[in-house]
N, C-alpha and C positions, 0 to 999 in steps of 0.2 A: 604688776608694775603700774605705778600710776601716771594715767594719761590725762592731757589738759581735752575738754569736750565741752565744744559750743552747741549749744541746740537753738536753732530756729523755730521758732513756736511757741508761746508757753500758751496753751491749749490743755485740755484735759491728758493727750498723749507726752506733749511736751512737758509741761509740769510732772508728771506720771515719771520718764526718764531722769530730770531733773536730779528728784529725791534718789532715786533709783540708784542713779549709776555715781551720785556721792555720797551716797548709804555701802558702797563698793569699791569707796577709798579711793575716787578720781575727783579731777578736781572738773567743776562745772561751770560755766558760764549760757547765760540764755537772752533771749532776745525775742523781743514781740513791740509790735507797732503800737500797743496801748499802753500808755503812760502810767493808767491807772494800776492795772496789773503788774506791771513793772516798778510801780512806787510799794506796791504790798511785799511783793516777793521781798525787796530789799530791804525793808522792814522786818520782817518777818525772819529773814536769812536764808530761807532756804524751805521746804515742803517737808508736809509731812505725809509718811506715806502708810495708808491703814490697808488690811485684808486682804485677799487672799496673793500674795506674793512670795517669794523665797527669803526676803527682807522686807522688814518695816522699820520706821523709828523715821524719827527727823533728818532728813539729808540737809546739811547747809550747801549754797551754790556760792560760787565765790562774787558772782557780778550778775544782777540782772538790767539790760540797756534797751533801750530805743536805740541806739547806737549798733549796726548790727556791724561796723569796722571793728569797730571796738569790742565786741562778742567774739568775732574771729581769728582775732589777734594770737596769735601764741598756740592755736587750738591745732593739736594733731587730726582729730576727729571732729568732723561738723554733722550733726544729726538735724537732718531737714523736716519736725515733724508737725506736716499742713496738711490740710486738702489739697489734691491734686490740681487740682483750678490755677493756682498760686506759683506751680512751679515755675510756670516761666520767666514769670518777671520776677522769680527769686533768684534766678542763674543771672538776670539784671542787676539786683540788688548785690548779689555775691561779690559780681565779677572782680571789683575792682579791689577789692580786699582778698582774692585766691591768693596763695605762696604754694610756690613747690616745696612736696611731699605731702600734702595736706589730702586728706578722703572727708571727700560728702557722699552721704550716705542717705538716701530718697527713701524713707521709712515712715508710710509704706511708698510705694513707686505706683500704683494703680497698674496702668498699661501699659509700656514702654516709657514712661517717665524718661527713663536716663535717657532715651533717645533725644525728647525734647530740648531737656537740662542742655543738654551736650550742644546741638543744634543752635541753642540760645548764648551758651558761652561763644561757638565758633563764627556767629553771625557778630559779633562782637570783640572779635580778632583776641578773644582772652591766649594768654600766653604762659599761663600759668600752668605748671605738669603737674595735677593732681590724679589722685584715682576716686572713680567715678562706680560706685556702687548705690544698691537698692535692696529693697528685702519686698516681700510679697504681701507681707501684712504688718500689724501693729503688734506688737510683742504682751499689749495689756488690752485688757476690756476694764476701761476703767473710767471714772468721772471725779474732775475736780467738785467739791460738794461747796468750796468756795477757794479762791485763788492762793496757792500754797497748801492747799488740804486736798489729799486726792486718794479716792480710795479704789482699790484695785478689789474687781471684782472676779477676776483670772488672769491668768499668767502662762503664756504657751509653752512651749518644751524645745520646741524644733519649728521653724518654717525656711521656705528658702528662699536664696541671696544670692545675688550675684554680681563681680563686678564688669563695667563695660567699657573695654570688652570685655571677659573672661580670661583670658590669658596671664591676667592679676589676681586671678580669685585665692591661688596659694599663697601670694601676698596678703590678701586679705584678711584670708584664713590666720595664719599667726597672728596678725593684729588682732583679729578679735577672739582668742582664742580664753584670752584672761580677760575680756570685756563682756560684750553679749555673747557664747559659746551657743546660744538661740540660733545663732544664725548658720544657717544651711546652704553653704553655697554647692549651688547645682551647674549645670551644661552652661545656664546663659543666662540671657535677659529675656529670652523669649519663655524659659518655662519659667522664671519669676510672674512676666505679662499673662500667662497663661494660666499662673496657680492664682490670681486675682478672683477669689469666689463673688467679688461683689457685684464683678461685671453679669453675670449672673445670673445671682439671688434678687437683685437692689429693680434696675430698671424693667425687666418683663414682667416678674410682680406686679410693681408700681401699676404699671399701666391700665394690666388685666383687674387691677382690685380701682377702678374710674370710678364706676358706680358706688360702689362701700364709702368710696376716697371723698365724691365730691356731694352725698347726701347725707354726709356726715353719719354714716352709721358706724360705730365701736364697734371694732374689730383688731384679734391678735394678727401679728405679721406673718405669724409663721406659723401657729396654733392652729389657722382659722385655712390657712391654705388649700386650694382645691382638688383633688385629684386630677383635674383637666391641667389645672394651672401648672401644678407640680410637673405632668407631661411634658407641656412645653417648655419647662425649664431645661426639661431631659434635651429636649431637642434642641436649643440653645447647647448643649452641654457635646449634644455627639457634634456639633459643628466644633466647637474649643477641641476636643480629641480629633477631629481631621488634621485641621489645623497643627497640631501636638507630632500627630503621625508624616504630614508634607516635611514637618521640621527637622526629624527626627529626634524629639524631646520625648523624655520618659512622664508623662502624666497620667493619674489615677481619675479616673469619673470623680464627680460630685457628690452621689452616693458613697463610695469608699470615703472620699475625702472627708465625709459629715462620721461616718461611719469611724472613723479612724481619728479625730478631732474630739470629739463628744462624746464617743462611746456607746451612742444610739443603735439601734438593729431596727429593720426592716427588708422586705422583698423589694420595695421600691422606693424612688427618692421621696414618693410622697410620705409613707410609712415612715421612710428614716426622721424626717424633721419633725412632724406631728409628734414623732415618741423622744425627741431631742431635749429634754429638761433644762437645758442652759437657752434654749427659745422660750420657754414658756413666761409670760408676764410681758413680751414683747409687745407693743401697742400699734397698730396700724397708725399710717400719718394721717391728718387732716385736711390737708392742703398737698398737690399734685407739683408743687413750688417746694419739693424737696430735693436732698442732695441725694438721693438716691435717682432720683433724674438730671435735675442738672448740674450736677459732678460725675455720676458715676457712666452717664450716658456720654460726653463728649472725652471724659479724660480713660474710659477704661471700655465701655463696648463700641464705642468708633474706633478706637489701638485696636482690638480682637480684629473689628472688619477689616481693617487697615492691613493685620497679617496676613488674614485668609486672601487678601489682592495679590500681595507681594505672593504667597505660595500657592495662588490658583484654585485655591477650594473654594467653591460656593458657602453664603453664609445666609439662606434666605429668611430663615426667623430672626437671626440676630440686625437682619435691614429691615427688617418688617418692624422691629421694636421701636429702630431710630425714626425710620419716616412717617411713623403713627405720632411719636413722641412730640416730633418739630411739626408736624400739622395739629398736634391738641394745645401746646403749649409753648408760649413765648418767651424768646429769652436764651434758652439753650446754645452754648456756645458751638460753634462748628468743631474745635475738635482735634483731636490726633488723628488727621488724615495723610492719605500720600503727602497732598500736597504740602501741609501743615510741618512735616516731617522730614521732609527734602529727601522724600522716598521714591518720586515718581518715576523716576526709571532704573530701580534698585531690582534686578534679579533675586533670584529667591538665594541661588548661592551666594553671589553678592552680598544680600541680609547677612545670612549665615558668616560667612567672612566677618562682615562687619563687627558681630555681635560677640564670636568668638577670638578673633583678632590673629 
């Protein structure tokens, strides 16, 4: 059946769904703060979508606006897809154009995402009954090569979604059933927050590669990784699975996860990635003034610490990441914290309530 879908973003992800999901016979609208981008698309009509995906060819979009009222007008489905950084003041942006029955859809959500989302609609007396879902990751690996031309360089199979709270998610489920059927809705939002590999992968790296990073030595991201480094990833990782375990959420290690994503084998998480072919050609950053610190540190491993508070597990590598990160480098926003999140005197069943409804 064909559904009307606003996307918030026209980014390499955003553009990427665009073509995408009106290459799949729905009708599209999209929205992005740059003029110029927004004057090509509508020129243009619509993306063209190359490589590796389950569909290519020209998708036309019906509207591309500066106007984001005007993008969400009519739209069943709203695909929010931005850096995490952004979501706040996008539940600003929204509020006043929400209608009931209408799903936004936080894709990807980083760490609790919908918690914010939500937090920011109700700080704002929004009144509109939408539902309120996320998915865990980005459905493509993909880059616009210029605005309306986007090529897809993979295309995942399954990740997982959930709406919040969950007690909608078999609503969910039929709608997107004949839409993204990608989407995996699981327990909650906490193992959505949880299946977030970037929180992860992104900032402990980062850190630990200062040296490589800030004497400019070339070096692969994930090629080049160290056996030590990989370790503490692990150890990052069994805090994520404590975490997982207080919750009572079904999560697989990071090893599995790479393992079961990529297709990779190894005895350890170092092995698995080093033998991972879809990392290889990865380039190490330049500059420590990346989004893999300051996005992926405030929006996605301050959420993680933020759980382990709420469910009592110690998190001490994944604090050790943060307070290393905000004493080397300026700038970093504070975060999805308790406070931040109007968690702070939230019980861990409580959470749990919350999140499952």
């Amino acid at each position: 059946m064909k559904e009307h879908i606003a996307i918030i973003g026209a980014g390499n992800g955003g553009q990427a769904f665009a073509g995408y999901l009106s290459l799949h016979g729905h009708e599209v609208k999209i929205f992005d703060i740059v003029k110029e981008t927004v004057d090509i698309l509508n020129e243009k009509g619509g993306v063209l979508i190359e490589g590796n995906s389950n569909i290519t060819g020209f998708g036309k979009i019906a509207l591309a606006s500066t106007d984001i009222g005007e993008v969400m007008e009519g739209a069943k489905i709203i695909l929010v897809v931005l850096p995490s950084l952004y979501h706040k003041d996008m539940a600003k942006k929204m509020m006043p154009y929400l209608k009931d029955g209408q799903c936004v859809v936080l894709n990807p959500n980083a760490s609790l995402g919908t918690v914010e989302f939500k937090k920011q609609l109700d700080d704002l007396n929004c009144t509109a009954n939408i539902m309120l879902a996320c998915t865990a990751t980005l459905l493509f690996a993909c880059r616009a090569v210029e605005v309306g031309h986007v090529v897809i360089a993979g295309q995942k199979t399954s990740f997982t979604a959930s709406t919040y709270p969950s007690s909608r998610n078999e609503e969910a489920k039929k709608l997107f059933a004949g839409i993204l059927p990608q989407f995996d809705f699981c327990e909650d939002i906490i193992r959505v927050s949880l299946d977030n590999l970037n929180a992860f992968m992104h900032p402990g790296p980062t850190i630990l590669n200062t040296g490589r990073i800030e004497s400019k030595t070339p070096f692969e991201y994930y090629l080049d990784m160290t056996p030590s480094q990989a370790k503490f990833v692990e150890k990052l990782d069994e805090e994520r699975m404590a975490i997982a375990k207080a919750f009572g959420v079904n999560c697989i290690t990071l090893k599995e996860e790479y393992s079961d994503i990529y297709e990779t084998h190894g005895d350890t998480l170092h092995e698995v990635i080093i033998n991972c072919e879809g990392y290889h050609g990865i380039k190490g950053q330049t500059s420590l003034n990346t989004r893999y610190v300051m996005e992926d540190i405030p929006c996605s491993l301050v959420a993680i610490q933020t759980m382990g508070k709420i469910a009592g597990v110690p998190t001490p590598c994944t604090d050790a990441i943060i307070v290393i990160a905000r004493a080397m480098i300026d700038g970093i926003e504070e975060g999805r914290t308790l406070k931040n999140l109007g968690l702070e005197n939230v019980s861990k069943e409580k959470f749990i309530a919350m999140c499952r409804g």
